[in-house]
N, C-alpha and C positions, 0 to 999 in steps of 0.2 A: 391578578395572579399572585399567591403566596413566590415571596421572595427567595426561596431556595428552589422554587420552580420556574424561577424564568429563565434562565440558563439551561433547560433541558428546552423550551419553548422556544426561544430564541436559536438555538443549534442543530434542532430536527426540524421545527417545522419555518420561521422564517426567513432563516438562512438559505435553506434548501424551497422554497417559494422566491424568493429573489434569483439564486442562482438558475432556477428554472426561468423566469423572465427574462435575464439577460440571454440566457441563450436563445430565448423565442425572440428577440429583437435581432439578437447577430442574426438569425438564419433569414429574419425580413430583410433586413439590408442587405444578404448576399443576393436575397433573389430578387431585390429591387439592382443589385448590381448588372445582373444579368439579364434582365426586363432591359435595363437602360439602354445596354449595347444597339446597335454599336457608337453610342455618344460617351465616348472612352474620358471623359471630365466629372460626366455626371456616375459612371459606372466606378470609377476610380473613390470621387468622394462617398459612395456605399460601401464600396468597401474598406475605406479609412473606415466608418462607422461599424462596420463588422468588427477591423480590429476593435476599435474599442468596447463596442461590446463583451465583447469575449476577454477582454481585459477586467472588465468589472463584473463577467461571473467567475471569472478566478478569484479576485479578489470578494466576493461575496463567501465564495467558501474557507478562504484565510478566520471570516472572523469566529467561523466555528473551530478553530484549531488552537485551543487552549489546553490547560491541565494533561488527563491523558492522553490527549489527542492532539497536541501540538506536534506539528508538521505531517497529519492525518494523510495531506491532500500532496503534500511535497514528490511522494514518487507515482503521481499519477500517470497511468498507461492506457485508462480508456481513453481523455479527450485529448491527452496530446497535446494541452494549450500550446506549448512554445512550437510544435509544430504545424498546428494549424496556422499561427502567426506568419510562417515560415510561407505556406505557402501561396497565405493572401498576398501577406509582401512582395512575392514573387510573380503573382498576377497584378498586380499593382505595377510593378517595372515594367511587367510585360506589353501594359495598353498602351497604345502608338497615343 
């Protein structure tokens, strides 16, 4: 790829192909959290791995947030990262 083209490739298409992956992993591991039940150890470490998933498709989209579009993703209201955070952690306290 010519050189003033890979920053458009790189920001449309594999930034947004990763961030799609992570989120297809967070949502295996939620529904492997929920498979596991009620072995509230194994259900608990699925979803530590949801968070982090979900942590690195946020961070997948940071890296497209440069030049004009630096802090692009910063007042995001569809996924709610910090509150989906919010409420795995919150099901994570809650497993006996």
């Amino acid at each position: 790829l010519p050189e003033q083209s890979r920053p458009f490739f790189n920001d449309v298409l594999r930034v947004q192909a990763r961030f799609m992956l992570e989120l297809n992993r967070a949502f295996n591991a939620a529904a492997k959290a929920v498979r596991a039940l009620p072995d509230a150890p194994a259900a608990r470490s699925h979803l530590v791995e949801t968070q982090r998933r979900l942590a690195a498709a946020r961070k997948a989209l940071s890296e497209a947030e440069h030049g004009p579009f630096a802090g692009w993703y910063s007042g995001d209201r569809l996924f709610n990262f910090p509150g989906l955070q919010e409420r795995i952690a919150k099901a994570i306290k809650e497993l006996p």
